[in-house]
N, C-alpha and C positions, 0 to 999 in steps of 0.2 A: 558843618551842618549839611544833610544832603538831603535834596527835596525828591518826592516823588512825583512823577509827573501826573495830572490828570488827563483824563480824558476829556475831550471836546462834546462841549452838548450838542446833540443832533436835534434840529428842529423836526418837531412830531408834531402830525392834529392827534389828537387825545385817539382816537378812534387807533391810530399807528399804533400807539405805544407794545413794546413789548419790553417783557421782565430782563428781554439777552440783553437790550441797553443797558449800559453805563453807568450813561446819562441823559437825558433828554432836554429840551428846550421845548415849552410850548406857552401859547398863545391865545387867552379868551379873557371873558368877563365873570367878576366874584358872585355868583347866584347866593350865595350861603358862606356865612362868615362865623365861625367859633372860637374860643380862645387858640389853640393851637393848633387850628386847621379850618383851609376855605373850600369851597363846592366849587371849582372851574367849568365853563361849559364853554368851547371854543366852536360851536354846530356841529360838529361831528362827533361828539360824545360828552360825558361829564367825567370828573376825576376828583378825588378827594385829593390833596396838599395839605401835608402834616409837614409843623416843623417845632425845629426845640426851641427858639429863642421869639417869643412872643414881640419882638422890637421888627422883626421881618417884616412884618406886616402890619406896623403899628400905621400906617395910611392910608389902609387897603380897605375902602367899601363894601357892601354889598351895590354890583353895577359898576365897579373900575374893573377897566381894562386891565390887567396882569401880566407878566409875559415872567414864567417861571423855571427856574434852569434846576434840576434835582436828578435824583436818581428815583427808578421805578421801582416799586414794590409789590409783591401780590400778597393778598392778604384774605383770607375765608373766601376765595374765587371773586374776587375783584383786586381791580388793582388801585395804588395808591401811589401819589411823588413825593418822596420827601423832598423837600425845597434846601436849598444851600443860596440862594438869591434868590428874591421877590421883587419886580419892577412893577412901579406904577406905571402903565401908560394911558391914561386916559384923554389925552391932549391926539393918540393915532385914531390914523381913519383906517378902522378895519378891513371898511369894503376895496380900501385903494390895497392895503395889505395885501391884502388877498389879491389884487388882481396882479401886483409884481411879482407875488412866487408866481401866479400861473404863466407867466411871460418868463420868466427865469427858468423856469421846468423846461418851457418850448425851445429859451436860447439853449439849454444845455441837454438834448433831444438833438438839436439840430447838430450839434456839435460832434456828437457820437457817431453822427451819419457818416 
């Protein structure tokens, strides 16, 4: 049996995302929640997540934390993730989130120097 390799999700703020990805990883809260698709809004944009197995997100709120790993789609000039894993994290502190990548950006800036 011979596997194909995937590719590695690149963490995106939603606002990033382009269709040349992959895959992406990102990062926000379920504003909007439908049988087979949630509303994401990580502050820097929203994104629709479609997926086929309704069990993905059988614990997902509207207001939990998400952190969704898929492939980008564009669709009638928007764009969409289909999800291939959906994490609850509602237990993370966003704002600390966020301030580790901005320190992680600066260690790896410094580093290029």
């Amino acid at each position: 049996m011979k596997f194909s390799p995937i590719e590695p999700a690149k963490p995106r703020k939603i606002s990033e995302i382009r269709t040349a990805d992959e895959r992406v990883s990102i990062l926000g809260v379920v504003v909007d929640k439908k049988e087979a698709e949630l509303l994401v809004d990580d502050g820097s944009g929203r994104i629709t997540v479609v997926f086929d197995d309704p069990s993905l997100a059988r614990d997902v709120e509207v207001g939990s934390t998400v952190r969704v790993f898929g492939a980008p789609l564009s669709v009638a000039d928007a764009h969409e993730l289909h999800a291939d894993i959906i994490q609850k994290l509602d237990k993370l502190d966003l704002k600390l989130y966020e301030e580790v990548r901005r320190e992680i950006k600066k260690f790896e800036k410094g580093l290029q120097q």
